[in-house]
C-alpha positions, 0 to 999 in steps of 0.5 A: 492434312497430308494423311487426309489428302492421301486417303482421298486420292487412295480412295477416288483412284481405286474408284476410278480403277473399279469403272474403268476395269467395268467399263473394259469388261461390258465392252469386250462382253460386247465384242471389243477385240483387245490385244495383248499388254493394253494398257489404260489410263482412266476411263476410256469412252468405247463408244456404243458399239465397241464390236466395231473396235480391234485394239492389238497388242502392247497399246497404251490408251492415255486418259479421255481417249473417244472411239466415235465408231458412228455418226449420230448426225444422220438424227438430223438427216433421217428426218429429211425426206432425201437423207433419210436412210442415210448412215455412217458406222465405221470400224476403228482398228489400233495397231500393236505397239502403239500410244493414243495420247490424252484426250484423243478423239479417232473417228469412224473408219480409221485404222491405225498401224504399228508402232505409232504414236498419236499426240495428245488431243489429236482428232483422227480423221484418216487412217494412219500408217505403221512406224510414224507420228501424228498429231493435231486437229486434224492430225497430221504427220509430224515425223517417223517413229524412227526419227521420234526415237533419236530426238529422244535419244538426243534429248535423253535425260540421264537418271540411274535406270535402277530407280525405276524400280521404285517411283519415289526414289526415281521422284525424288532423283528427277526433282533434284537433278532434272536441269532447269532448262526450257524449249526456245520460243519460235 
């Protein structure tokens, strides 16, 4: 059962890897402008004008990730005599070293400096400025990278850093050892 249960995750990952690879390759062919060292988990949604993207170097993009780069709400205004030119597009640009967190949504307009990090399912309403963490609906600030980092830092989980090398050995480490200790309630 175990072997059958490895096949079929094998097989639905690689199928996962073939659309995402796909759907990178037709966005850039349509003019998505990808830094250095983008790094993708699953398949991320463009939108349907990826030429308004600009991505920079060293991002990670984690899964569910939505680039809304236009309104598709004026189908409802352009058929108000009033409204009916209305229309909103907007540029979305990311950027380097920066990590947009599972199931984000970034709304059109935003920019987004370096070295940020967005929280998981955050939705960007405003642009961001470099060196700073956000998050939430709508997000907003949660603290400096500066002050992210020492939190880590102060929070460190202590495991031989050669076990990296290898992701079962590093399993097997952090399963054993990781304390079973938890966040206190507010």
């Amino acid at each position: 059962m175990l072997l059958l249960y490895r096949i079929i995750l094998k097989i639905h990952t690689s199928y996962q890897d073939l659309i995402k690879n796909i759907t990178i390759k037709l966005a850039v062919n349509r003019g998505l402008k990808i830094g250095k060292n983008l790094f993708v988990q699953g398949i991320p949604n463009f939108g349907s004008e990826p030429y308004l993207i600009e991505i920079g170097d060293n991002v990670t993009i984690a899964e569910d990730v939505s680039f809304i780069n236009h309104g598709g709400d004026a189908r409802v205004t352009k058929n108000i005599e009033k409204y009916k030119d209305g229309r909103n597009f907007g540029r979305i640009k990311i950027g380097n070293n920066t990590f947009i967190g599972k199931g984000t949504i970034l709304l059109p307009g935003v920019q987004i400096g370096n070295n940020c990090i967005i929280g998981s399912l955050s939705t960007v309403t405003h642009s961001i400025p470099s060196n700073s963490v956000f998050g939430g609906i709508p997000a907003k600030f949660i603290c400096s990278i500066d002050q992210y980092g020492e939190k880590l830092l102060a929070n460190n989980v202590i495991y031989p850093r050669e076990l990296e090398k290898n992701r079962s050995q590093l399993d097997n480490y952090i399963r054993e050892n990781l304390p079973h200790t938890y966040k206190p309630v507010k």
